[in-house]
N, CA, C and O of each residue as an XYZ file, in Angstrom:
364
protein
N       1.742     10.737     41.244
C       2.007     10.082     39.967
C       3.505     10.076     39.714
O       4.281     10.962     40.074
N       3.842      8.872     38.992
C       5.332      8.790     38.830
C       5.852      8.958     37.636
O       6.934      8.461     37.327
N       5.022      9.792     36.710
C       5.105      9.545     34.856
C       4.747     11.728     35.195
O       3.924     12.415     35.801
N       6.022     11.952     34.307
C       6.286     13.672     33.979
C       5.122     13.591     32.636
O       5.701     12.986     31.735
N       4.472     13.769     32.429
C       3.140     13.816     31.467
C       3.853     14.782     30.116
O       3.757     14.652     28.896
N       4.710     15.942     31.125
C       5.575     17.055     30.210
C       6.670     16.562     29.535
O       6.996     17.112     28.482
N       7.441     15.403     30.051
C       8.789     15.189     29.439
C       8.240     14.803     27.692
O       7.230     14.268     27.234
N       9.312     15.306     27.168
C       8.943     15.028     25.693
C       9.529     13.800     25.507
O       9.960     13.650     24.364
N       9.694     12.829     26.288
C       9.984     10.856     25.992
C       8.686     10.602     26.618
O       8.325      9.434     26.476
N       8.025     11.212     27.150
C       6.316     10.886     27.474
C       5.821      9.894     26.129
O       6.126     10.085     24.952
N       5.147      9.017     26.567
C       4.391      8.101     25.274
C       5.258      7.515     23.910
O       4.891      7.259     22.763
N       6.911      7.410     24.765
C       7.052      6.779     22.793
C       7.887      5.710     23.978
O       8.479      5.115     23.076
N       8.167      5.323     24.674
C       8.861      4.609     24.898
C       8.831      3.248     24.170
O       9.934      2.795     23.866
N       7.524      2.385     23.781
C       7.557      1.693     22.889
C       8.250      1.963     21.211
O       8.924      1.084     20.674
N       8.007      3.067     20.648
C       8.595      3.067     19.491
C      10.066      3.275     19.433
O      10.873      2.860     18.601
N      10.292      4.197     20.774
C      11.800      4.417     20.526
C      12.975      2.816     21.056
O      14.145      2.531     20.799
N      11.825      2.097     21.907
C      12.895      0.830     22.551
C      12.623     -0.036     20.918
O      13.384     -0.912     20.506
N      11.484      0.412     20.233
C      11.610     -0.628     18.719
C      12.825      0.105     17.766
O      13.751     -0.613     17.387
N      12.809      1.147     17.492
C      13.944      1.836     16.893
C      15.294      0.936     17.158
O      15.828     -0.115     16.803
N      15.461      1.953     17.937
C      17.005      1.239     18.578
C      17.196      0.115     18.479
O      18.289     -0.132     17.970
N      16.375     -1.070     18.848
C      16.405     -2.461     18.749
C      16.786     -2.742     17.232
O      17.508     -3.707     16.979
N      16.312     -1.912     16.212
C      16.571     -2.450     14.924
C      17.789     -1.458     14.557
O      18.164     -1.743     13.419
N      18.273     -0.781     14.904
C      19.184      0.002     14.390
C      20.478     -0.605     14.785
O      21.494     -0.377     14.127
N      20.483     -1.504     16.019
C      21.107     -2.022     16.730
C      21.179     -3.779     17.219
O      21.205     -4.475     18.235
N      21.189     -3.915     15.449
C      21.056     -5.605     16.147
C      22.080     -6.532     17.336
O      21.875     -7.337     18.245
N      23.356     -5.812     16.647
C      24.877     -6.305     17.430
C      24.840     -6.214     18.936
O      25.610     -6.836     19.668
N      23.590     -5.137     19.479
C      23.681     -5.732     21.249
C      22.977     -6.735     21.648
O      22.907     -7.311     22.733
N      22.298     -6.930     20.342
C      21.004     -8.829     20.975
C      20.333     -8.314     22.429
O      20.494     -8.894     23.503
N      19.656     -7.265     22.247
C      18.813     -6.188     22.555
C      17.427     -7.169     22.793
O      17.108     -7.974     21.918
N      16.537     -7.011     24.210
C      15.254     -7.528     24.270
C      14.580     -6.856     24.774
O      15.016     -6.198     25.719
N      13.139     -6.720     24.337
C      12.317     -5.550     24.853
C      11.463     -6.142     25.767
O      10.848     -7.204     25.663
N      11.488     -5.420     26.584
C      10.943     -5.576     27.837
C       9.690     -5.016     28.613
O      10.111     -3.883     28.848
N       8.275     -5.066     29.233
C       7.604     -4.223     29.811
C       6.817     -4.173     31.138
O       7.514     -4.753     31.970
N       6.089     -3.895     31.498
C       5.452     -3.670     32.969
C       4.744     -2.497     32.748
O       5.149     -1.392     32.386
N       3.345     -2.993     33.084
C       2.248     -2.383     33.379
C       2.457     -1.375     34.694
O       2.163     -1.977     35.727
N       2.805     -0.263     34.885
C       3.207      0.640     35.584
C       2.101      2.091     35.640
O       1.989      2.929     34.745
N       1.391      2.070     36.919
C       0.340      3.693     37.407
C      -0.591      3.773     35.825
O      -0.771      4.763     35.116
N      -0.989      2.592     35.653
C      -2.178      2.171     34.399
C      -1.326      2.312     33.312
O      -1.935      2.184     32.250
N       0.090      2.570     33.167
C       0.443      2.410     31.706
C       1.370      1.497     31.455
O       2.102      1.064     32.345
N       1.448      1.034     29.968
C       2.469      0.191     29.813
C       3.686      0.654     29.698
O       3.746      1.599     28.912
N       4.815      0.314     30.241
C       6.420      0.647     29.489
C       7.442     -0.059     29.354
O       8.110     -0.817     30.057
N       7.452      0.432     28.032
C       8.768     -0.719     27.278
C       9.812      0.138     27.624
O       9.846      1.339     27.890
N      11.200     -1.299     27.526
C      12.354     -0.546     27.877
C      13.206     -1.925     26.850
O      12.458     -2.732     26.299
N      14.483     -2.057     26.703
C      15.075     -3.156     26.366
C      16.470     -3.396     27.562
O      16.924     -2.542     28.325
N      16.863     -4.655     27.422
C      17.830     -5.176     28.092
C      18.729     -5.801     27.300
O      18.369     -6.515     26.364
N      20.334     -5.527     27.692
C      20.971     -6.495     27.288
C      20.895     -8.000     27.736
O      20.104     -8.174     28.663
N      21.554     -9.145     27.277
C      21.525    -10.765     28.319
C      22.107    -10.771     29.360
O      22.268    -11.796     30.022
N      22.564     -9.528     29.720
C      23.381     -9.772     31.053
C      22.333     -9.103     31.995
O      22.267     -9.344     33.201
N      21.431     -8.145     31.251
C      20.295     -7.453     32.711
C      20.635     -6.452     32.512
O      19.657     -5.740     32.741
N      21.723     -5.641     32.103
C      21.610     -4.059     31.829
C      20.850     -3.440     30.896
O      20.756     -3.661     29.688
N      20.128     -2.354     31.834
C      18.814     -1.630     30.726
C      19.155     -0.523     30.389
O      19.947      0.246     30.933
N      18.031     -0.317     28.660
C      18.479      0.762     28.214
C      17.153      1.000     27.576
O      16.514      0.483     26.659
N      16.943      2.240     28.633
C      15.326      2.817     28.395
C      15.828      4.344     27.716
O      16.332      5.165     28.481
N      15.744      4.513     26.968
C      16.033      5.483     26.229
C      14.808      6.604     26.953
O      15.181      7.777     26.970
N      13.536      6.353     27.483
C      12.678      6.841     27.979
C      12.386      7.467     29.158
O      11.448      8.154     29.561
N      13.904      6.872     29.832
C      13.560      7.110     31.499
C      13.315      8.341     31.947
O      12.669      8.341     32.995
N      13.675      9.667     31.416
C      13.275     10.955     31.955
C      11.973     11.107     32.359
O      11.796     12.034     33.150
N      10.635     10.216     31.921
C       9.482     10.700     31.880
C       9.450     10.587     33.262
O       8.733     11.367     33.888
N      10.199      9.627     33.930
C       9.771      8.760     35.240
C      10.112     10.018     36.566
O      11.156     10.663     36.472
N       9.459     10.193     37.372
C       9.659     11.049     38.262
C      10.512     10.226     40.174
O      11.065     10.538     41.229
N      10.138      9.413     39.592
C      10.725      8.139     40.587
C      11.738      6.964     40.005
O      11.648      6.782     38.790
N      12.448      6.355     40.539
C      13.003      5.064     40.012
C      12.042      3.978     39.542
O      11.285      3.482     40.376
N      12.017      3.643     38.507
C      11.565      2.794     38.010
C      11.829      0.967     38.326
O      12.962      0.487     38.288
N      10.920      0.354     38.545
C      10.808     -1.001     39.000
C      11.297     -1.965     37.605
O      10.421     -2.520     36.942
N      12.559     -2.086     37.285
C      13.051     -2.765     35.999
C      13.070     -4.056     36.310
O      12.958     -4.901     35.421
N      13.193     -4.347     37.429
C      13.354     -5.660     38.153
C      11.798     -6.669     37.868
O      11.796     -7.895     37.983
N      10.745     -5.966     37.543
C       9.817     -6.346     37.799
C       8.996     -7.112     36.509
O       8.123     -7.978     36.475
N       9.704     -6.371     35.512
C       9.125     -6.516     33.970
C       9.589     -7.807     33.597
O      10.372     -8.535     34.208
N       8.877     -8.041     32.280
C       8.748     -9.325     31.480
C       9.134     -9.378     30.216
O       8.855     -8.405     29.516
N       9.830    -10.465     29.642
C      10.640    -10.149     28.527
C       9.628    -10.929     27.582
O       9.219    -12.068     27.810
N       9.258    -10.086     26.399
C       8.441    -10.071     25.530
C       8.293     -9.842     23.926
O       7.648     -8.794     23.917
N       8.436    -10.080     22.997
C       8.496     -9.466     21.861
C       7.818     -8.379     21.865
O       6.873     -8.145     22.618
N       8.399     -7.422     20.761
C       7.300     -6.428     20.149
C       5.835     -7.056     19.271
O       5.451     -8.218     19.135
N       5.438     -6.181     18.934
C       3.712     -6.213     18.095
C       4.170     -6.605     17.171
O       3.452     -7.520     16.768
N       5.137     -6.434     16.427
C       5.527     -6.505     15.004
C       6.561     -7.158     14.962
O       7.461     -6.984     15.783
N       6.642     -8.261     13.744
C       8.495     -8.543     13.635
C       8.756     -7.468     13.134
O       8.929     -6.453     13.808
N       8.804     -7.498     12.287
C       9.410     -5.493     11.205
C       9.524     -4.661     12.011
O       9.246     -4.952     13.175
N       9.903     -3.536     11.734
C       9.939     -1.924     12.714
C       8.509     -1.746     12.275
O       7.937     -2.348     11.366
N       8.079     -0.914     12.992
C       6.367     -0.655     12.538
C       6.255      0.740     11.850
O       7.354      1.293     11.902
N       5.412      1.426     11.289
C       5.468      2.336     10.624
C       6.423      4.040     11.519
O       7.105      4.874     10.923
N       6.156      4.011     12.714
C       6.184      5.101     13.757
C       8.277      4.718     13.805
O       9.362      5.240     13.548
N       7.788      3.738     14.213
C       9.712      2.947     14.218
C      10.513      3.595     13.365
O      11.408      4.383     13.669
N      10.027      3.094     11.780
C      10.787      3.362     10.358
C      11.022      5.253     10.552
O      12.164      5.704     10.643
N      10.207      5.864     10.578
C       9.837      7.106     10.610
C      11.096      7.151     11.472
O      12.082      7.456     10.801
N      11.331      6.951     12.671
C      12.334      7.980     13.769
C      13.801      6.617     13.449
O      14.900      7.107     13.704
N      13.848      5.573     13.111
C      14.958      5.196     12.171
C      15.394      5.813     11.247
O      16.507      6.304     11.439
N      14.829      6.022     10.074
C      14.855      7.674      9.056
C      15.666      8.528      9.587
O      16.821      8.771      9.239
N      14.762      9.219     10.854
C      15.164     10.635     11.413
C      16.817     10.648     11.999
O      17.572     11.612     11.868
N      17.041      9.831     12.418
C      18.097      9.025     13.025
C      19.399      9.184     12.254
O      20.385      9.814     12.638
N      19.241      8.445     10.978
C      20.466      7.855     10.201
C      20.496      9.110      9.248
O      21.466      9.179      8.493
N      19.720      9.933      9.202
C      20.093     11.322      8.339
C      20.418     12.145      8.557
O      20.595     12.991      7.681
């Protein structure tokens, strides 16, 4: 398996690539994902192709960034989990 189950960025990679994305409009930030060893993971990209997975520790291998699809989030808004670690963030 290529996912640390232990790393504590385990399972938020979606909320934390939504965070940042809104905390951070000025990099024109796109979130990105791929169905990866049955799970999904978001990451975002700048327009030039440089990524910024705030998540990557979980990964025990290099991750296939090359492979993913550029996608909106679930939500236009930050979603409730988002707002929460935006909060945590700016205080």
């Amino acid at each position: 398996m290529a996912v640390n189950k232990q790393d504590p960025m385990y399972g938020l990679c979606y909320v934390m690539s939504e965070a940042f994305m809104h905390l951070h409009p000025q990099f024109e930030l796109r979130p990105y994902r791929l169905r990866y060893y049955g799970v999904t993971h978001w990451w975002l990209q700048t327009p030039e192709g440089r990524v910024v997975d705030l998540t990557a520790s979980q990964y025990t291998r290099p991750f296939p960034y090359h492979r993913g699809q550029c996608g909106g989030f679930l939500t236009k808004a930050p979603s409730k989990r988002a707002r929460a670690i935006m909060w945590a963030l700016v205080l």
